[in-house]
N, CA, C and O atoms as a Tinker XYZ file with bonds, in Angstrom:
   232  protein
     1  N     86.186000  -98.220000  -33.964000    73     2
     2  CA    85.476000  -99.031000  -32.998000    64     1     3
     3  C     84.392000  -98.170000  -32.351000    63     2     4     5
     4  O     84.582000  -96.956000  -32.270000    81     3
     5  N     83.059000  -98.821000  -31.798000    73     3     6
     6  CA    82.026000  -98.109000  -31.380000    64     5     7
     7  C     82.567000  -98.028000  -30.169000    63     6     8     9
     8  O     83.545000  -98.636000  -29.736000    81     7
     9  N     81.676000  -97.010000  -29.482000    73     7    10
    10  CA    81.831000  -96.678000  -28.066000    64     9    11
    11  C     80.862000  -98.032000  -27.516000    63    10    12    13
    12  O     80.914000  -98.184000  -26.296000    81    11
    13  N     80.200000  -98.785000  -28.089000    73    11    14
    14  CA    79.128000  -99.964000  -27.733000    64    13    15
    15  C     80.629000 -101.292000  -27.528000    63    14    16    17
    16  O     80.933000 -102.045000  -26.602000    81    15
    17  N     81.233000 -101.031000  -28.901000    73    15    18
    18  CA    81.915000 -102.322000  -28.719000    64    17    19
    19  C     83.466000 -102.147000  -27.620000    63    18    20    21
    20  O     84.074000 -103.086000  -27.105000    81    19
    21  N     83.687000 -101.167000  -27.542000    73    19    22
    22  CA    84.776000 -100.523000  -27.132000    64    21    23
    23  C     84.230000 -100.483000  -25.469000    63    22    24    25
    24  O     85.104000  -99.918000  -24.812000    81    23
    25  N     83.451000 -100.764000  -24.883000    73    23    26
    26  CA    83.004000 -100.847000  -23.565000    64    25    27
    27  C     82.887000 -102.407000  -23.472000    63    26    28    29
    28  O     83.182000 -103.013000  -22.441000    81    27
    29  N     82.390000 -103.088000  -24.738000    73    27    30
    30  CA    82.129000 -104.457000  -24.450000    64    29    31
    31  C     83.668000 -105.015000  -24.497000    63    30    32    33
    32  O     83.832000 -105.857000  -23.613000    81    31
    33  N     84.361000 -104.876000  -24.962000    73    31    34
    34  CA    86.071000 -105.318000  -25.056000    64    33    35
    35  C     86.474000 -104.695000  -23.835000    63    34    36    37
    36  O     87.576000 -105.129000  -23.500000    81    35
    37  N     86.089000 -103.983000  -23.164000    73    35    38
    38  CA    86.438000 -103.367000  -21.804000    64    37    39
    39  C     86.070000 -104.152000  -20.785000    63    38    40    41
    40  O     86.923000 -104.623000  -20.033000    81    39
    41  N     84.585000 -104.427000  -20.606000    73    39    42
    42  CA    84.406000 -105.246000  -19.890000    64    41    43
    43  C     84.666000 -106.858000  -19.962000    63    42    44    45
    44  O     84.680000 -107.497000  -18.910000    81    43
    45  N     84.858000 -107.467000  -21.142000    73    43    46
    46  CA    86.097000 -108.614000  -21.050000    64    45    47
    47  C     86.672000 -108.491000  -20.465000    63    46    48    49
    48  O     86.580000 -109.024000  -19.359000    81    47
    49  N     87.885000 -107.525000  -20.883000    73    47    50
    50  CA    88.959000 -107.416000  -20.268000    64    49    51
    51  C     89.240000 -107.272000  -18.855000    63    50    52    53
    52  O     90.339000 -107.403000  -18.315000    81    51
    53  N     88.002000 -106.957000  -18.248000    73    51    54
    54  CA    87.712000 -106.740000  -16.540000    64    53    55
    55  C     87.651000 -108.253000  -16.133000    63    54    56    57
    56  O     88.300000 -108.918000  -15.326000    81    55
    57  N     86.607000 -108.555000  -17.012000    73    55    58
    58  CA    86.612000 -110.118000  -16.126000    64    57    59
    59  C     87.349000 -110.899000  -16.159000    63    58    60    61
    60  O     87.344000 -111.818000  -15.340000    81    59
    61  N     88.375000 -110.775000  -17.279000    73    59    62
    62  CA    89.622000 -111.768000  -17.394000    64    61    63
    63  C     90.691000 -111.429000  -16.371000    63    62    64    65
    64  O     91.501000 -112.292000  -16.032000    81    63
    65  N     90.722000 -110.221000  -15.876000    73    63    66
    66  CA    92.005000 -110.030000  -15.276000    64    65    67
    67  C     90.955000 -110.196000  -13.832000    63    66    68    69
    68  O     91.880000 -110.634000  -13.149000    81    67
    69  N     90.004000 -110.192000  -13.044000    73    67    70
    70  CA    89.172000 -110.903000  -12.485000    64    69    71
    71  C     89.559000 -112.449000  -12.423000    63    70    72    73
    72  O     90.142000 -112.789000  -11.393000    81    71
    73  N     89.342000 -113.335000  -13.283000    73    71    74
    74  CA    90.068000 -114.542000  -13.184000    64    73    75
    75  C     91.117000 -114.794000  -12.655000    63    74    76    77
    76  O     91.365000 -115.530000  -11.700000    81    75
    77  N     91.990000 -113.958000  -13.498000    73    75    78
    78  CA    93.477000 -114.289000  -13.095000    64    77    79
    79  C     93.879000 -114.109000  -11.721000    63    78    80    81
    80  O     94.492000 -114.895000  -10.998000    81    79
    81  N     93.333000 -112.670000  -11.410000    73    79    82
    82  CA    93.778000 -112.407000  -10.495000    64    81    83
    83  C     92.936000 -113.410000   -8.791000    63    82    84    85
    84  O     93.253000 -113.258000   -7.611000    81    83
    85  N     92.051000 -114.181000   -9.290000    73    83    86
    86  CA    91.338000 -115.124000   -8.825000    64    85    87
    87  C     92.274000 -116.618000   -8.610000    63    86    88    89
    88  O     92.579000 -117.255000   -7.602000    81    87
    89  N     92.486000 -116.768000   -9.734000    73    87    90
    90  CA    93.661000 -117.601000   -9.939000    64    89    91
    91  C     94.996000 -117.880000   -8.922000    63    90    92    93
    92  O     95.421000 -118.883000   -8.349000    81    91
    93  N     95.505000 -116.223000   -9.017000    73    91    94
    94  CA    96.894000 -116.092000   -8.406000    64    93    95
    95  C     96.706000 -115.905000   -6.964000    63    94    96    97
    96  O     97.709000 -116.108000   -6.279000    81    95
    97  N     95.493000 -115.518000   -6.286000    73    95    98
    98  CA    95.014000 -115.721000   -4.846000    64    97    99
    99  C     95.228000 -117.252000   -4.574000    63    98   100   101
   100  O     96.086000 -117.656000   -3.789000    81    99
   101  N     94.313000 -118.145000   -5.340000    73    99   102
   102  CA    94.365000 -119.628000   -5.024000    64   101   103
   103  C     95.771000 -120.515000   -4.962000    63   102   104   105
   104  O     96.269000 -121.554000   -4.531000    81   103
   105  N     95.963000 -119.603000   -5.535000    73   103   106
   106  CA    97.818000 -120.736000   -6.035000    64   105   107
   107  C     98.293000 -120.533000   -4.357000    63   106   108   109
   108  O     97.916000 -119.774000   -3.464000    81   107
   109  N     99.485000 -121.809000   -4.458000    73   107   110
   110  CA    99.860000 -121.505000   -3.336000    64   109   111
   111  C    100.896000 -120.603000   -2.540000    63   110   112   113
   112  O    101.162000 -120.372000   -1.360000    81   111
   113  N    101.308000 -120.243000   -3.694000    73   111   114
   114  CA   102.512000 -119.308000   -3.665000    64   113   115
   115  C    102.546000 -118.636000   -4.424000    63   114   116   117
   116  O    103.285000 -118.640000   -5.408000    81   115
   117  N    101.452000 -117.640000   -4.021000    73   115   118
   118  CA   100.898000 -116.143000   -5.027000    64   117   119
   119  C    101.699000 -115.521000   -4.518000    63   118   120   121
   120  O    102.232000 -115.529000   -3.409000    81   119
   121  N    101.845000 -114.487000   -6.110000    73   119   122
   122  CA   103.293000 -113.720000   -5.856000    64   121   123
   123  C    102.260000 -111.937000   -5.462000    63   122   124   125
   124  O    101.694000 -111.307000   -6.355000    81   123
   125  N    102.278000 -111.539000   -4.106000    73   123   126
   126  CA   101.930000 -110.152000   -3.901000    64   125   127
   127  C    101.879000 -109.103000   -4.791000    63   126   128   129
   128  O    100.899000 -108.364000   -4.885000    81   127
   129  N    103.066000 -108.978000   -5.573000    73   127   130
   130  CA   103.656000 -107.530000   -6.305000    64   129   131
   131  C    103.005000 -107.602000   -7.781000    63   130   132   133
   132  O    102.836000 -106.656000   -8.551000    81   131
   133  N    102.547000 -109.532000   -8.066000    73   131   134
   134  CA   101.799000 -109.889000   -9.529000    64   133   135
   135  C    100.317000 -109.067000   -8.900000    63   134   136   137
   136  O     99.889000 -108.163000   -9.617000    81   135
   137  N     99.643000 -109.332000   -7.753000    73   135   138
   138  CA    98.544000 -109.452000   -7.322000    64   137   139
   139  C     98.007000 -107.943000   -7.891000    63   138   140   141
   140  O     97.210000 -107.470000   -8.701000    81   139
   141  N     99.165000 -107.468000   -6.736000    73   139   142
   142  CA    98.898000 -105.684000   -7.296000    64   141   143
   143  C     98.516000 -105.195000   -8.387000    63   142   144   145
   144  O     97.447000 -104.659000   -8.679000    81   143
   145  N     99.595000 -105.434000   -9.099000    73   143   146
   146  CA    99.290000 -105.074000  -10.620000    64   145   147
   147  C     98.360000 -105.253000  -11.209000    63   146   148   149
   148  O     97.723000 -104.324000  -11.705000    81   147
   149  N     97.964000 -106.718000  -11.338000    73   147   150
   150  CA    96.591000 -107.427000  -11.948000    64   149   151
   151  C     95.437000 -106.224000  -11.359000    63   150   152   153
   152  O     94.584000 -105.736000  -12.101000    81   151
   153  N     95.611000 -105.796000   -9.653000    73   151   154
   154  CA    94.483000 -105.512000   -8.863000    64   153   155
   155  C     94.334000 -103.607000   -9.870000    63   154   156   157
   156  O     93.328000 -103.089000  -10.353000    81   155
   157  N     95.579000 -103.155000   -9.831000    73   155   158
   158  CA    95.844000 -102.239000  -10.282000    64   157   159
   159  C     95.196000 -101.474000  -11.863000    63   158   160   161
   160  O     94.712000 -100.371000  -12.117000    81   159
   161  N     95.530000 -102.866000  -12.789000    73   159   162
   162  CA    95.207000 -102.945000  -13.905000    64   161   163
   163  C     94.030000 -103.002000  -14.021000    63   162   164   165
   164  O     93.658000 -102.320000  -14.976000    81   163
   165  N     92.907000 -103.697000  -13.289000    73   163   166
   166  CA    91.162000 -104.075000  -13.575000    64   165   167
   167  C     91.002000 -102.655000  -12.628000    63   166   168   169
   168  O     89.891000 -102.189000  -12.883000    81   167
   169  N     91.626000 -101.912000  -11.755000    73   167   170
   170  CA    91.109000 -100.394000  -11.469000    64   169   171
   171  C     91.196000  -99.701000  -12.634000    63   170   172   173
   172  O     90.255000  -98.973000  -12.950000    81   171
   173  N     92.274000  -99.803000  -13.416000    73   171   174
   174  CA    92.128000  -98.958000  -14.437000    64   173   175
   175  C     91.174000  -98.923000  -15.420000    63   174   176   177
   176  O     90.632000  -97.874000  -15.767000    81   175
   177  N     90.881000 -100.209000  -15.989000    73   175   178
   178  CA    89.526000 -100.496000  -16.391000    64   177   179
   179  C     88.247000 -100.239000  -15.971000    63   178   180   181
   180  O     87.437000  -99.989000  -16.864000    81   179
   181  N     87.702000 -100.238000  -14.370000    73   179   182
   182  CA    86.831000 -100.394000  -14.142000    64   181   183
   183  C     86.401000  -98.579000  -14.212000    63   182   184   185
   184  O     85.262000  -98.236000  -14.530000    81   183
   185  N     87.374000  -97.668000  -13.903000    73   183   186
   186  CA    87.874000  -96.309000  -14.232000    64   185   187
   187  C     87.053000  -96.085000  -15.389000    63   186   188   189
   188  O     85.916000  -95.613000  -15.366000    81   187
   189  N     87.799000  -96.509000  -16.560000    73   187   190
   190  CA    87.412000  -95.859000  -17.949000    64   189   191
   191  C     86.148000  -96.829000  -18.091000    63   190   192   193
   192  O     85.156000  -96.190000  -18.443000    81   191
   193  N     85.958000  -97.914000  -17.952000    73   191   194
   194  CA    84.091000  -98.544000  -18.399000    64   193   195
   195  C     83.315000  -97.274000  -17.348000    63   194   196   197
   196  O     82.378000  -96.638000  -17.830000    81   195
   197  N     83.729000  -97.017000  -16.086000    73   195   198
   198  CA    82.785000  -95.828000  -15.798000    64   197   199
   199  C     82.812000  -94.753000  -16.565000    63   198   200   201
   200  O     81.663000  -94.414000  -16.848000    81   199
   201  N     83.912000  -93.822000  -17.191000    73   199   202
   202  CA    83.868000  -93.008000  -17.645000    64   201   203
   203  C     83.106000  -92.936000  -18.264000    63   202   204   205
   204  O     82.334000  -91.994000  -18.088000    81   203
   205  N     82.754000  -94.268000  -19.810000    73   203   206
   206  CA    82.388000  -94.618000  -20.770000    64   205   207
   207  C     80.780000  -94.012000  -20.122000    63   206   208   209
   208  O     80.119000  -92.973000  -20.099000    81   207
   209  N     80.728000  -95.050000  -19.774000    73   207   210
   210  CA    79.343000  -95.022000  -19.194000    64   209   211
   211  C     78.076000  -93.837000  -18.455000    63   210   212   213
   212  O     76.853000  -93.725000  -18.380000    81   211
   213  N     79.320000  -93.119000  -18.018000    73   211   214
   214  CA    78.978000  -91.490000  -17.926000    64   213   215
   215  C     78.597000  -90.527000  -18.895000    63   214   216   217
   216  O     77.683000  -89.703000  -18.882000    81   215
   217  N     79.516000  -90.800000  -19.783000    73   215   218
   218  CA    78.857000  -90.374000  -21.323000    64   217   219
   219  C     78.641000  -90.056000  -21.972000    63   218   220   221
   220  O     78.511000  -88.997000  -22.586000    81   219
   221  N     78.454000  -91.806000  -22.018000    73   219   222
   222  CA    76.805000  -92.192000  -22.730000    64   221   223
   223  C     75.223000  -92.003000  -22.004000    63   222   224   225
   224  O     74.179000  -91.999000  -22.657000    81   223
   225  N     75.294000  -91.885000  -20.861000    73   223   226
   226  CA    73.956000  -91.476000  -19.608000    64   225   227
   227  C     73.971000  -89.677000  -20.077000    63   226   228   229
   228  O     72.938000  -89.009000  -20.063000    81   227
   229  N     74.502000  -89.456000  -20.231000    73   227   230
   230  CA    74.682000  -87.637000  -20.250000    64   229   231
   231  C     74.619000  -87.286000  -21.740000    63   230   232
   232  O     74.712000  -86.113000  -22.103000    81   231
């Protein structure tokens, strides 16, 4: 996989767990400890698309 496509499957993956975690705010009986995780998980992502992105600038 390219480092081109391998950032673009990264950033999917940001905005989907973005949704969700969009999602599980609205519901009415969002579960906190799901919230985290989701919140947890798109840090980890947003982490390595920076890394990525560092570089590739360098």
């Amino acid at each position: 996989m390219s480092i081109e496509s391998h950032l673009v499957e990264l950033t999917r993956r940001h905005r989907a767990l973005e949704r969700e975690i969009e999602g599980e705010r609205n519901h009415p009986a969002s579960n906190e400890i799901k919230l985290k995780e989701l919140k947890r998980k798109k840090l980890h992502l947003k982490e390595e698309i920076e890394k990525i992105k560092q570089k590739t600038a360098a």
